[in-house]
Every structure is written in C-alpha cells, then in structure tokens.
TIBAZA-598271 format. One record per atom (N, C-alpha, C): residue number from 1; residue in three letters; atom name; x, y, z. Coordinates in pm, whole numbers, plus 32768, in hexadecimal, padded with zeros to 4 digits. Example, Ala and Ser with C-alpha at 12.3 -4.5 7.8 and 13.67 -1.06 7.14 Angstrom:
BEGIN
[atom 1,'Ala','N',[8527,7DC7,830C]]
[atom 1,'Ala','CA',[84CE,7E3E,830C]]
[atom 1,'Ala','C',[8528,7EB6,830C]]
[atom 2,'Ser','N',[8505,7F1F,82C4]]
[atom 2,'Ser','CA',[8557,7F96,82CA]]
[atom 2,'Ser','C',[850A,8003,8313]]
***
This chain:
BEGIN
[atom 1,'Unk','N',[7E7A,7E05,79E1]]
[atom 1,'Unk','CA',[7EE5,7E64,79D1]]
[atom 1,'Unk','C',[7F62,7E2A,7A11]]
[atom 2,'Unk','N',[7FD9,7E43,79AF]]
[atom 2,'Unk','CA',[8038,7E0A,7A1A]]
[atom 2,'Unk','C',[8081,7E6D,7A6D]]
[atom 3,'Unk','N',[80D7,7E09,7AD7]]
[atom 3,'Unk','CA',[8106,7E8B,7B4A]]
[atom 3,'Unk','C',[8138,7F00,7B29]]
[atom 4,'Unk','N',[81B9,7F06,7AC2]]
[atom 4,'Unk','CA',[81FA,7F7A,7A88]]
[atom 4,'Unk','C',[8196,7FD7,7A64]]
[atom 5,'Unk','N',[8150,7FB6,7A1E]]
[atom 5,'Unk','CA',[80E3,8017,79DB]]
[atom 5,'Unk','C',[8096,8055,7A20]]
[atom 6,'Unk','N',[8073,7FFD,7AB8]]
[atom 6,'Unk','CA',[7FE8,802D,7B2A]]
[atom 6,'Unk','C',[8043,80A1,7B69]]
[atom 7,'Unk','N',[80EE,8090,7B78]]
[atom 7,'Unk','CA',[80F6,80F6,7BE6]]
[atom 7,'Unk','C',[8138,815B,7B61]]
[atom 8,'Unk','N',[8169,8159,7AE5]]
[atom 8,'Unk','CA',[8176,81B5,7AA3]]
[atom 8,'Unk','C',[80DC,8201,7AA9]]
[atom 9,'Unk','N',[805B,81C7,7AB8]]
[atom 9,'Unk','CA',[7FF9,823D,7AAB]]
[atom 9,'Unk','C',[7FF6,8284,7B26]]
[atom 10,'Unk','N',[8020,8282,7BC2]]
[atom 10,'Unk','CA',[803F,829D,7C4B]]
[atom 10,'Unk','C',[8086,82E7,7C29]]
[atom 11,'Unk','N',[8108,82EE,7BE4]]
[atom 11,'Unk','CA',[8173,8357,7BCE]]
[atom 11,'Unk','C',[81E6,82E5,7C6D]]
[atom 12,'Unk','N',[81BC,8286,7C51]]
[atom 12,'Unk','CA',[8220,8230,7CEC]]
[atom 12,'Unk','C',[8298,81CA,7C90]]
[atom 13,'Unk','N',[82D8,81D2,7C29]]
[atom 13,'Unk','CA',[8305,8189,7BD1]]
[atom 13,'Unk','C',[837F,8206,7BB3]]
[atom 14,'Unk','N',[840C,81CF,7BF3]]
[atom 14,'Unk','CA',[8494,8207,7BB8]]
[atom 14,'Unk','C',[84DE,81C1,7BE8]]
[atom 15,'Unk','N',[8550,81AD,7B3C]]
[atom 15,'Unk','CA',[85C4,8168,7B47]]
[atom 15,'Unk','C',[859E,80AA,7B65]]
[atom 16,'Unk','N',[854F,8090,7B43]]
[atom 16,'Unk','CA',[84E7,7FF2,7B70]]
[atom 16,'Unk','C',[84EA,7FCE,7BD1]]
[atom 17,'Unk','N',[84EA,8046,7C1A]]
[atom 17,'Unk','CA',[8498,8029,7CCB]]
[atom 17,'Unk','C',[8425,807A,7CEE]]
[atom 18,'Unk','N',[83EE,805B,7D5C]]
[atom 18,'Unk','CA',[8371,8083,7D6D]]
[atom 18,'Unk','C',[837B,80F6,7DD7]]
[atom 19,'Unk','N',[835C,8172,7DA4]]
[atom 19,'Unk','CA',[8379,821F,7DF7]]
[atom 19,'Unk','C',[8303,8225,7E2B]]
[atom 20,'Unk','N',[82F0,8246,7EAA]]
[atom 20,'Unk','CA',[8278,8289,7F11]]
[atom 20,'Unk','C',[82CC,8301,7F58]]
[atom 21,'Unk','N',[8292,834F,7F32]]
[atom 21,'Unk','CA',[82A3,83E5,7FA0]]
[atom 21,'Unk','C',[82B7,83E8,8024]]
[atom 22,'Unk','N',[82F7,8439,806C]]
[atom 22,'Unk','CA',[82DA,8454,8109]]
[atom 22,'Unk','C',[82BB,84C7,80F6]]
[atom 23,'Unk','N',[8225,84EB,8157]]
[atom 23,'Unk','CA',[81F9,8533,8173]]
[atom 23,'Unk','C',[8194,857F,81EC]]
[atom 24,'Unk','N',[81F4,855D,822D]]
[atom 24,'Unk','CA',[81D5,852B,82D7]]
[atom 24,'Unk','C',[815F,8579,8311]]
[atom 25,'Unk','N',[8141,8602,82E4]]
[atom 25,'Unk','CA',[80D6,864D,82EA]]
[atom 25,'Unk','C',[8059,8613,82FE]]
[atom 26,'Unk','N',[8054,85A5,827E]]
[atom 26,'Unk','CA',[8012,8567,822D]]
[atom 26,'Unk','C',[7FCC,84DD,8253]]
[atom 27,'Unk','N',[8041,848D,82C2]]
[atom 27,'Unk','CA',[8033,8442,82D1]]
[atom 27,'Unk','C',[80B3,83BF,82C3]]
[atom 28,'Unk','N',[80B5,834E,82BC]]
[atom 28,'Unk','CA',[811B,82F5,82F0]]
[atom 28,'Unk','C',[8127,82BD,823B]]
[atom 29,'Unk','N',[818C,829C,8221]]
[atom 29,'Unk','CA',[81A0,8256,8185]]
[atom 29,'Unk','C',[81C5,81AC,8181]]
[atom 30,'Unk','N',[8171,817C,814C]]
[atom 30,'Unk','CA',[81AE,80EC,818F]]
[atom 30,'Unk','C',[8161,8083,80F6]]
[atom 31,'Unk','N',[81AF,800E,80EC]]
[atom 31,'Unk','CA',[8152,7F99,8094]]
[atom 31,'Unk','C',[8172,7F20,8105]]
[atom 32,'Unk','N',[80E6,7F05,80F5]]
[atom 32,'Unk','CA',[80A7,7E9D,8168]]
[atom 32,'Unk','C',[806B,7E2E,8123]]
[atom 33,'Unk','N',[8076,7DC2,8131]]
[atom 33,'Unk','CA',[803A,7D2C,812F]]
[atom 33,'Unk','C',[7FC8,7D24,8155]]
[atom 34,'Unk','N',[7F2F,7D1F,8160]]
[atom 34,'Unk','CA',[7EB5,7D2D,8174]]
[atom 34,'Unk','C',[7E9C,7C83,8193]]
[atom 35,'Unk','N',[7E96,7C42,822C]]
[atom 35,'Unk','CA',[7E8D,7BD2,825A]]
[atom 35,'Unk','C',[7DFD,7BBD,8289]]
[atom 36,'Unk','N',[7D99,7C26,828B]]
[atom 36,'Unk','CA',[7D30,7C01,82E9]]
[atom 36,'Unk','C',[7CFE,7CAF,8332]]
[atom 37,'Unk','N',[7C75,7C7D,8351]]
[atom 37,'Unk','CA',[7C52,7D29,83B6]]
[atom 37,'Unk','C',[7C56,7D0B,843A]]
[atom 38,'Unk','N',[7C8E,7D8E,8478]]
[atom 38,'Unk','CA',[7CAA,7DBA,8510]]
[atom 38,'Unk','C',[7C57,7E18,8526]]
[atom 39,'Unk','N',[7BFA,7DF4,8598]]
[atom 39,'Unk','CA',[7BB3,7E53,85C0]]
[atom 39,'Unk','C',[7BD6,7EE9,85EB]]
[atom 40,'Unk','N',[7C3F,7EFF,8642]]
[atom 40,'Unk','CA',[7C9E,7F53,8641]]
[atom 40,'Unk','C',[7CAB,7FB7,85A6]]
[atom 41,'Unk','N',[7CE9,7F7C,856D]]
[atom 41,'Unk','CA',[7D5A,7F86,850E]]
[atom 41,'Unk','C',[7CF2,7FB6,8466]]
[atom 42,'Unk','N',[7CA7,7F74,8457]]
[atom 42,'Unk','CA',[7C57,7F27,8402]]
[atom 42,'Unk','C',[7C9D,7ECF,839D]]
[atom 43,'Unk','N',[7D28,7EC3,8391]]
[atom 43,'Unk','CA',[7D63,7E59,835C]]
[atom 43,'Unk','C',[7DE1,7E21,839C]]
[atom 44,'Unk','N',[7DD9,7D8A,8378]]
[atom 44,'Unk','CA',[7E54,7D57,83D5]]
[atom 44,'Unk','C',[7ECC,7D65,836F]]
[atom 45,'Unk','N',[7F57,7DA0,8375]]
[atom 45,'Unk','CA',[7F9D,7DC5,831C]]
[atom 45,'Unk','C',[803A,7D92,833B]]
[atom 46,'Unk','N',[8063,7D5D,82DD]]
[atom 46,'Unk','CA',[80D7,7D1B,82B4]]
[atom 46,'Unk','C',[8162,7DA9,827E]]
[atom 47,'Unk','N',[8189,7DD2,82E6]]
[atom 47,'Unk','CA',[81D4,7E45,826F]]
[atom 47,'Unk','C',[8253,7E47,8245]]
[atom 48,'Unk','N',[824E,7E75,81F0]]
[atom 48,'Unk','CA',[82C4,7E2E,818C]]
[atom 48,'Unk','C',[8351,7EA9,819E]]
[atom 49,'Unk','N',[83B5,7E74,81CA]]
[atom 49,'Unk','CA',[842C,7EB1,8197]]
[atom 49,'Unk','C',[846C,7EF6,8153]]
[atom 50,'Unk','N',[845D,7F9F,8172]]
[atom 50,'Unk','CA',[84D7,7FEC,80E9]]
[atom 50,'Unk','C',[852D,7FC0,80BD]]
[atom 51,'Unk','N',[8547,7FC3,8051]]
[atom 51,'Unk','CA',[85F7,7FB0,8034]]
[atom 51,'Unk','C',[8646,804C,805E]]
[atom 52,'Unk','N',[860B,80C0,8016]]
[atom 52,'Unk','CA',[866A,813F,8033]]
[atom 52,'Unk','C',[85F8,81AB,8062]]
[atom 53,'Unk','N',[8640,81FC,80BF]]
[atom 53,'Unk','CA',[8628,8279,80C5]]
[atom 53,'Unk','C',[864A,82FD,80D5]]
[atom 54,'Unk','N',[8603,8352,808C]]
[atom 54,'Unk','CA',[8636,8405,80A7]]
[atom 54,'Unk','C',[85E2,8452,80CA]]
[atom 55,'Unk','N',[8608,846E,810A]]
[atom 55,'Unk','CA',[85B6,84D6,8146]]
[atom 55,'Unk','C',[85E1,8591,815B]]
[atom 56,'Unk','N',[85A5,85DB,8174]]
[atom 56,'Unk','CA',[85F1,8683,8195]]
[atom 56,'Unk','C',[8629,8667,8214]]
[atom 57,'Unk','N',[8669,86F6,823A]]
[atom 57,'Unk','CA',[86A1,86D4,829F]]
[atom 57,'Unk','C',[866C,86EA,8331]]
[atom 58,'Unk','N',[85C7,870C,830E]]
[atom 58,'Unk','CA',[8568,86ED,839F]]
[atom 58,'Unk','C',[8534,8674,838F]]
[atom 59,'Unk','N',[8552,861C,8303]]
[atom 59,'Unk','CA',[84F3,858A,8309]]
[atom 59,'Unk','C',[8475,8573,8305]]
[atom 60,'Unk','N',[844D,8616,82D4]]
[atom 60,'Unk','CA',[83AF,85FB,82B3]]
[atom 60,'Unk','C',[8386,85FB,8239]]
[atom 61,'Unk','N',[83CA,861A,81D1]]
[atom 61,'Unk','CA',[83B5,8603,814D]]
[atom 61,'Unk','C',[843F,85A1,80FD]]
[atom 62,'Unk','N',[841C,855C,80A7]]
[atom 62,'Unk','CA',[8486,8505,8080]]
[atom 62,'Unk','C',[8429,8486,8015]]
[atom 63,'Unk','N',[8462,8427,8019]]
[atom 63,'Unk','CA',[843B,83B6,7FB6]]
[atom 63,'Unk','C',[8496,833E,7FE7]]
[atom 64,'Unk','N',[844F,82C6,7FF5]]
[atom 64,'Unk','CA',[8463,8225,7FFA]]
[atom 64,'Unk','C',[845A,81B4,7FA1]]
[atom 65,'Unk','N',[84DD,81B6,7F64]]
[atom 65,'Unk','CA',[84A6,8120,7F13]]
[atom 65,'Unk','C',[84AB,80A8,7F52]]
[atom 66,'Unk','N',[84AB,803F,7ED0]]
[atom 66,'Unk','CA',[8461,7FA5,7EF6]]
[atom 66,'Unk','C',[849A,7F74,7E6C]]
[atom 67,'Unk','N',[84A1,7F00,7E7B]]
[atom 67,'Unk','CA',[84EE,7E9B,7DF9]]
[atom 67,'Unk','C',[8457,7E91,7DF5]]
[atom 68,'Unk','N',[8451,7E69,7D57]]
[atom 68,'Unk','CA',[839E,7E4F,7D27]]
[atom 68,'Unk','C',[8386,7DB9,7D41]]
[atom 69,'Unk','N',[8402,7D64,7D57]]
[atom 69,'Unk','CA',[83E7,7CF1,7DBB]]
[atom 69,'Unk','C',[8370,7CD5,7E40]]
[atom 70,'Unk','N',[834B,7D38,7E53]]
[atom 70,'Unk','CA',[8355,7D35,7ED3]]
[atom 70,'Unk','C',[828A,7D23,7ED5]]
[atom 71,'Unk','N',[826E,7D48,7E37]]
[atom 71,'Unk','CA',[81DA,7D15,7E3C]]
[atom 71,'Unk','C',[81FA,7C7C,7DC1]]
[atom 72,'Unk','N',[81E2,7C4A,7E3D]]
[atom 72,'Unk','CA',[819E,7BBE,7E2E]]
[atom 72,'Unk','C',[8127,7BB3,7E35]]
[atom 73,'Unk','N',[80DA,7B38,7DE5]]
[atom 73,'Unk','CA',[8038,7B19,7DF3]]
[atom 73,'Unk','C',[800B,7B48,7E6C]]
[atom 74,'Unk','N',[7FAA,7B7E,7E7E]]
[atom 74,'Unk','CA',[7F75,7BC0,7F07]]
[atom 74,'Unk','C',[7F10,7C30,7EE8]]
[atom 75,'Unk','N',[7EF0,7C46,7F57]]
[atom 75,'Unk','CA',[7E88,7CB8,7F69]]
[atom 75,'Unk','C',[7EF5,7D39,7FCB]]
[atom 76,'Unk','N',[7F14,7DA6,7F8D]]
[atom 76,'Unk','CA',[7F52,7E0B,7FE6]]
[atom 76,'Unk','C',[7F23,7E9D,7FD4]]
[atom 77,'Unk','N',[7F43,7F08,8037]]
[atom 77,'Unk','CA',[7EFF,7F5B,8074]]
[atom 77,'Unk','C',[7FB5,7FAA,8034]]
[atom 78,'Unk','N',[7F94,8010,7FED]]
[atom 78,'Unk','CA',[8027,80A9,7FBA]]
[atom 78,'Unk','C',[7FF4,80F2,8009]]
[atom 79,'Unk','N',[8050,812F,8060]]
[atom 79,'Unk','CA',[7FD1,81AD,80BD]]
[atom 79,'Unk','C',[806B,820C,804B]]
[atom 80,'Unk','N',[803C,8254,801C]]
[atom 80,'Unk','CA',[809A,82C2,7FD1]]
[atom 80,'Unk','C',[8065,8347,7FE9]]
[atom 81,'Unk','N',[8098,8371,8068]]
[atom 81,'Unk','CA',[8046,843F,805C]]
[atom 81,'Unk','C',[8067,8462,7FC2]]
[atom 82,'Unk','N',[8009,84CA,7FBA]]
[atom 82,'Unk','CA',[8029,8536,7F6E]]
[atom 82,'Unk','C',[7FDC,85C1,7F9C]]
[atom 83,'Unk','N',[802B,85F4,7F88]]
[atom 83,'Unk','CA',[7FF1,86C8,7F8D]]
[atom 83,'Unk','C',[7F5B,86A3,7F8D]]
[atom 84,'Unk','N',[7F17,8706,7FED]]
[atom 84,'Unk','CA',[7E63,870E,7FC7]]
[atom 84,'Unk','C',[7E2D,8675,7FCC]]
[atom 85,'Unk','N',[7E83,860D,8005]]
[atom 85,'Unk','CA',[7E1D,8594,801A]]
[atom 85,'Unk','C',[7E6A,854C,80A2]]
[atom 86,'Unk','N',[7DF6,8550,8109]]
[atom 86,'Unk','CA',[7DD9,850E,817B]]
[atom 86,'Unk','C',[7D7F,849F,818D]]
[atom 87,'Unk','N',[7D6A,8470,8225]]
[atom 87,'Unk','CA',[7D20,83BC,820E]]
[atom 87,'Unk','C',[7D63,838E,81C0]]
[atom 88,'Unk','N',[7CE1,8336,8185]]
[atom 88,'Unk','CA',[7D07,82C6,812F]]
[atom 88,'Unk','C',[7D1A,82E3,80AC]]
[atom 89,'Unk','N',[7D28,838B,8068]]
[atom 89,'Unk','CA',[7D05,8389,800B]]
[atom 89,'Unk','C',[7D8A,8373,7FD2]]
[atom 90,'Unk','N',[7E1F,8356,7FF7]]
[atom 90,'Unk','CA',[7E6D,8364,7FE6]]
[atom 90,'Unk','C',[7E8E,82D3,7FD7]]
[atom 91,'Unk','N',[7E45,8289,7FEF]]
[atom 91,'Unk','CA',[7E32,81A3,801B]]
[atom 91,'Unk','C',[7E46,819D,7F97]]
[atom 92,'Unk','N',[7E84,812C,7F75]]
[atom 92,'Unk','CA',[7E34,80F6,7EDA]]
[atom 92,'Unk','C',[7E41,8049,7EF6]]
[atom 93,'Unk','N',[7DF5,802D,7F22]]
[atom 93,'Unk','CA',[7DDA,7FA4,7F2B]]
[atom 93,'Unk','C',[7DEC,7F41,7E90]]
[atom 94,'Unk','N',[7E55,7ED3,7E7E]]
[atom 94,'Unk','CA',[7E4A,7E74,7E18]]
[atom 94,'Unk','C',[7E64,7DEC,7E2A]]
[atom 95,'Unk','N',[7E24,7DA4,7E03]]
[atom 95,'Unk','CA',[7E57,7D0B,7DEC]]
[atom 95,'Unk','C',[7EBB,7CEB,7D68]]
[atom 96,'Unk','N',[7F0F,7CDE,7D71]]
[atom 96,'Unk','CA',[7F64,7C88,7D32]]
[atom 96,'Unk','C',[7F4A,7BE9,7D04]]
[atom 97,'Unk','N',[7F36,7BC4,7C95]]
[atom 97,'Unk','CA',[7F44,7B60,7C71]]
[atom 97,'Unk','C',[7F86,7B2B,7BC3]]
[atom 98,'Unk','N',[8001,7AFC,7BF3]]
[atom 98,'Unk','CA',[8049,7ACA,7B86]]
[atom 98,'Unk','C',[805F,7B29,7B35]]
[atom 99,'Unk','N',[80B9,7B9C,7B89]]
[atom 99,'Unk','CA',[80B9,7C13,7B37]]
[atom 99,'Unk','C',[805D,7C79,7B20]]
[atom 100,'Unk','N',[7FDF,7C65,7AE7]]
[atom 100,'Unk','CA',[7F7D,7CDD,7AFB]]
[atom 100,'Unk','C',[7F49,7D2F,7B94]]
[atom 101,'Unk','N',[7F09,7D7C,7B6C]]
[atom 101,'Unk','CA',[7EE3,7DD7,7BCD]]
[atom 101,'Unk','C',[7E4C,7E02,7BB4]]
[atom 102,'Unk','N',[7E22,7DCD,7C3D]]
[atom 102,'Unk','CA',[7D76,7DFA,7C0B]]
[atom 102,'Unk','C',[7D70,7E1F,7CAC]]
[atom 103,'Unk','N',[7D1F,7EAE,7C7F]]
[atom 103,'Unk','CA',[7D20,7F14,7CD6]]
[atom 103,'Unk','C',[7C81,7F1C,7D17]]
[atom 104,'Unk','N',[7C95,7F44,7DAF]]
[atom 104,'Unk','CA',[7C32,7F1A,7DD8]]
[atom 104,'Unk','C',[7C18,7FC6,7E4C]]
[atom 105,'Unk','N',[7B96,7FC9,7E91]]
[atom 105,'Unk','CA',[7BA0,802F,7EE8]]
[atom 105,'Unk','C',[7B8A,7FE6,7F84]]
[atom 106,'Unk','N',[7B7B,8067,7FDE]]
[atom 106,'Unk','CA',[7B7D,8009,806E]]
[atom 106,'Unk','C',[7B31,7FB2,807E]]
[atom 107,'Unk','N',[7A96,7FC0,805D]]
[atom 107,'Unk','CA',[79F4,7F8D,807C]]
[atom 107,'Unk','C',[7A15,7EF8,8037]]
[atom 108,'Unk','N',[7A68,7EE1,7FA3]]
[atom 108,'Unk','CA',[7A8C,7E86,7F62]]
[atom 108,'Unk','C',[7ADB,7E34,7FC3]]
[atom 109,'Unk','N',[7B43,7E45,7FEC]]
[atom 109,'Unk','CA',[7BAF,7E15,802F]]
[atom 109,'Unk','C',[7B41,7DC8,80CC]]
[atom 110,'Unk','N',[7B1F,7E00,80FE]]
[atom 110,'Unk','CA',[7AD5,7DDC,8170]]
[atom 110,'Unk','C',[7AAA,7D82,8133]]
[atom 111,'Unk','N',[7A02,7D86,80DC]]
[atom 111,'Unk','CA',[79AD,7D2E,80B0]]
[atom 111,'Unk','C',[7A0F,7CB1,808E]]
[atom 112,'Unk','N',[7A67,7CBF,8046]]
[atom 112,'Unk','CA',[7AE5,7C4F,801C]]
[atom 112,'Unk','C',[7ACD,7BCC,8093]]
[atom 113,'Unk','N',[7B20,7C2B,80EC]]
[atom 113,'Unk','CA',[7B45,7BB0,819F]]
[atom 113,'Unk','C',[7ADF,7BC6,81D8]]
[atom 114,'Unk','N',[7A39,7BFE,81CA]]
[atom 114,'Unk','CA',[79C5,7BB5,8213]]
[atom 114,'Unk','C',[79A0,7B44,81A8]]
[atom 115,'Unk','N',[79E3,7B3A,812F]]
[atom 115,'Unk','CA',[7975,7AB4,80D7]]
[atom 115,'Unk','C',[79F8,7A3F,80F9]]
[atom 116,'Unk','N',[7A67,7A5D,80FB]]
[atom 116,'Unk','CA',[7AE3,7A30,8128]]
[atom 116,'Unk','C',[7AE4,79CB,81AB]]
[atom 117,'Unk','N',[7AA5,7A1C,8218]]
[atom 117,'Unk','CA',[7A90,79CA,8289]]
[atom 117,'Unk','C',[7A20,79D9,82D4]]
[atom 118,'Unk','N',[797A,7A20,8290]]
[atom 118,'Unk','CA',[7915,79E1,82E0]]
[atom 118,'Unk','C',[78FC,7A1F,836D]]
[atom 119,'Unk','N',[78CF,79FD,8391]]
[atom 119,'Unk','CA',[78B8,7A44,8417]]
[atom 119,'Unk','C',[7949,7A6A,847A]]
[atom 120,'Unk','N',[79A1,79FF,8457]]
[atom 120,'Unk','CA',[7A43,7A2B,84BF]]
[atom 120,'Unk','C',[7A81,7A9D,8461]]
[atom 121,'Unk','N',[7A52,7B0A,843A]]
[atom 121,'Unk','CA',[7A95,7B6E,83F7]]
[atom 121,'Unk','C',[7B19,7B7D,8459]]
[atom 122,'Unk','N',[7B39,7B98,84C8]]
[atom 122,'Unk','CA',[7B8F,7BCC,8509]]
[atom 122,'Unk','C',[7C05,7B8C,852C]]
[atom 123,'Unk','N',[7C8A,7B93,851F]]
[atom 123,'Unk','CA',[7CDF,7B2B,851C]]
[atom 123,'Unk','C',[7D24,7B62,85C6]]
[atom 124,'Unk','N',[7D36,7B13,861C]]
[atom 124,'Unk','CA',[7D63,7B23,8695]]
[atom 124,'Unk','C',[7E2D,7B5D,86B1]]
***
C-alpha cells in the first residue's frame, strides 16, 4: 500500500500532509523512528518534528501536522489518540519501504529487533 493511501484509510491525510489529533485525555500524539527495544520504554524512539500546530484554547484537543517527507525507509511507531481508544490501541506501527507501507502490530515490531539483534535486544 502506498503512504497516501495507508493514512487516507487512518483518516491522518489533509492538504498532503500527514494529520494526527491531540487528544491529551488520551494520551501523547507523536511519529517516532523505531531504532531498537528499551527495557524501560519498550521501544527506542527517534521522534520526529511537527511542522504545525492547533490546538483549543486549554491545549487539550487540537491536531499536528508533518510534511509526508518525514517517513523515510524505516520502521515507525503513529501514536494518534482517538475518542474510546487508550494503550496501544491507538499505535499503528509501519515500516516504510520505497514508498509502501506494510503494517505491522506491537508483538510484530518486537519479534522484528529480537531476530534483528539476537540475544543484545536492548540498545544502551
């Protein structure tokens, strides 16, 4: 699938940038670079730069874009709240490669960087 199309099915696609919600209730909104697992953390994360934001005027509801630049080949972590979804259910984990998008879940993403690096799963 390619990118336009993966986040037109998200509803994260306006004006050819990439829209994630704020929904602070909810949780933190962010697109992250997926480098490796943290024990802590459970992933070591690269995070990537808004271009704009709006928000209300308590800053708990609003929306963040992103130039669609900004996924390069990689493995990354959309944390995007939405209404009625908390944890991870709100994650959408994808790898990028050469344009497509192949979508993965957490258990995937892990298994990934234990076949990746073997017994040193943990990056210091």
């Amino acid at each position: 699938m390619e990118i336009k199309e993966f986040l037109k099915k998200y509803n994260m696609f306006d004006n050819d940038k990439i829209r994630l919600n704020i929904w602070l209730t909810h949780g933190t909104t962010y697109i992250a670079k997926l480098t490796g697992l943290d024990e802590k953390y459970g992933f070591c994360r690269e995070f990537i730069k808004y271009d704009e934001k709006q928000t209300s005027r308590s800053g708990k509801h609003g929306s963040i874009w992103y130039n669609l630049e900004v996924l390069s080949n990689g493995l990354y972590e959309i944390r995007n709240p939405r209404s009625g979804r908390y944890g991870r259910e709100g994650n959408i984990y994808v790898l990028i490669d050469n344009g497509n998008v192949i979508e993965f879940n957490f258990k995937d993403v892990k298994n990934y960087f234990k076949k990746k690096w073997g017994e040193k799963i943990y990056e210091k």
